[in-house]
C-alpha positions in Angstrom: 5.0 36.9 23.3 2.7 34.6 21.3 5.2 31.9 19.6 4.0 33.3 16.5 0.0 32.3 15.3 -2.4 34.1 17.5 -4.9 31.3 16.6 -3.0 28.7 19.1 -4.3 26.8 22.0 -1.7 28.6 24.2 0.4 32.0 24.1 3.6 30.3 25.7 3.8 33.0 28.0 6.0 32.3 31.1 9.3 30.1 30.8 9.6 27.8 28.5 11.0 24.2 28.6 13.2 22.2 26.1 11.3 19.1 25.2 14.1 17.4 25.7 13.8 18.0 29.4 10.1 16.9 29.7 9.9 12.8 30.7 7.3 11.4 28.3 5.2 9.2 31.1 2.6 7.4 28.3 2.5 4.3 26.6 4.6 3.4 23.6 3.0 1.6 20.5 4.7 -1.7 20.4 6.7 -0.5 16.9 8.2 1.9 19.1 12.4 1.8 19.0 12.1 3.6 21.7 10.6 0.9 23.9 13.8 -0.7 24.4 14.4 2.4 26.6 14.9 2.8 30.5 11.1 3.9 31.3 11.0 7.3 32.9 13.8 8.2 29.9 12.1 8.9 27.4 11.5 12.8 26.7 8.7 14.5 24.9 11.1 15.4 22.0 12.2 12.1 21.6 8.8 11.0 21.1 7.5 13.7 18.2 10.8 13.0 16.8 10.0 9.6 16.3 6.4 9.9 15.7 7.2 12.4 12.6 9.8 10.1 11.0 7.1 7.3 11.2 4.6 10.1 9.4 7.4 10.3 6.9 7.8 6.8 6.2 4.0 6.1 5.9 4.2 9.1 3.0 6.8 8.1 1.1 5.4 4.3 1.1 2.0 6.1 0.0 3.7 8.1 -2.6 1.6 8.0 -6.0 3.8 10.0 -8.4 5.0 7.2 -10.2 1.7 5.9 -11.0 0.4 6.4 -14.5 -2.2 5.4 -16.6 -0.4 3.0 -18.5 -2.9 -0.1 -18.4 -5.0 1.1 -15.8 -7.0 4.6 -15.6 -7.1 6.5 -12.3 -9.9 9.0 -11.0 -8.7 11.7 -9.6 -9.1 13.4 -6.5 -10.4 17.0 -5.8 -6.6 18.3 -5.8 -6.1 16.5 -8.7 -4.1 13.8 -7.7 -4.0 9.9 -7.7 -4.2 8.9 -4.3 -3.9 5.6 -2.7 -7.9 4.9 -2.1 -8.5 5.5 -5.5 -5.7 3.2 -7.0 -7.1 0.5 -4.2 -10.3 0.8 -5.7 -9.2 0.7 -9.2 -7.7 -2.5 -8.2 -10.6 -3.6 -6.8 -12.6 -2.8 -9.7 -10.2 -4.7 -11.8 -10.0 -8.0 -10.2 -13.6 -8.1 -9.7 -13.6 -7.3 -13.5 -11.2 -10.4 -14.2 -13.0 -12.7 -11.8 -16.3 -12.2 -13.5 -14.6 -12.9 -16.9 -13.3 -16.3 -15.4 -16.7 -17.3 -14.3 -18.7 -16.0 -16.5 -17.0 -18.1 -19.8 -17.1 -21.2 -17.7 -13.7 -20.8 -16.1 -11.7 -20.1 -18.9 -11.9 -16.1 -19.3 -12.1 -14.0 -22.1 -9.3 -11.6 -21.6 -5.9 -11.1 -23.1 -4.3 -12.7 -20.0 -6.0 -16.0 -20.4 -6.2 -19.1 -23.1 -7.7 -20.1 -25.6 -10.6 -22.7 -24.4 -9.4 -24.9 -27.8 -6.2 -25.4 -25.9 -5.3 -28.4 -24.4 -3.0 -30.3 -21.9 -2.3 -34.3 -21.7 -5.3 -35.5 -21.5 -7.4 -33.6 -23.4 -8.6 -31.1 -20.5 -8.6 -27.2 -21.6 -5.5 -25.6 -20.5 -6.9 -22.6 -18.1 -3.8 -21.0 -16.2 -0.2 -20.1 -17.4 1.0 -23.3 -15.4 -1.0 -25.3 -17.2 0.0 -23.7 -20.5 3.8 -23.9 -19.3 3.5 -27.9 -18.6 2.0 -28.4 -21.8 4.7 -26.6 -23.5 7.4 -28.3 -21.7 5.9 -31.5 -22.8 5.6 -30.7 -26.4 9.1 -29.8 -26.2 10.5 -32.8 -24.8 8.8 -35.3 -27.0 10.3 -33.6 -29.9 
């Protein structure tokens, strides 16, 4: 009997054993639940059981499908999908593209998300951030 591929490691010839009944005698990654375990108690299915539903976790928390181009274009990969690398370095990309901006104008950048250097707070000093801009506001508002 071959356990059906014929391209495995092993034919499983012989009896087999549940891997429920084999003791799993490694170390256990600290984000292991089953840790808290009696050691010797742990089996061999208990630890591929946990291992895959620690694979499925990491895949849905990498999931991409969501992602569109609403504000942001994506590259694509050779399958044709948006994967997590590619939306880092987007990011990436992006930030560095709005830093720049910042220092480039003298600190106030030249993007839709900043202000207007002709803005001003209190005491005359160019409004730069949205907290700035919100404090200013709040001020106008109260001596009116």
């Amino acid at each position: 009997m071959t356990c059906g591929k014929i391209d495995r490691k092993s034919t499983c010839g012989g009896l087999k054993t549940s891997s429920i009944c084999i003791v799993y005698e490694g170390d256990l990654p600290d984000w292991s639940e089953l840790k808290e375990m009696i050691p010797g108690c742990v089996s061999i299915e208990e630890t591929t059981q946990e291992i895959y539903n620690k694979v499925s976790d990491i895949e849905k928390s990498l999931d991409t499908s969501n992602i569109g181009n609403e504000c942001l274009s994506y590259a694509k990969n050779d399958d044709g999908k948006i994967v997590q690398s590619i939306i880092n370095a987007t990011f990436e990309k992006e930030i560095c593209y709005l830093k720049n901006s910042s220092s480039s104008s003298g600190g106030i950048c030249n993007t839709p998300m900043c202000f207007d250097s002709s803005l001003t707070d209190q005491c005359s000093q160019p409004i730069k951030t949205l907290v700035e801009w919100m404090r200013a506001v709040e001020n106008k508002l109260s001596s009116l």
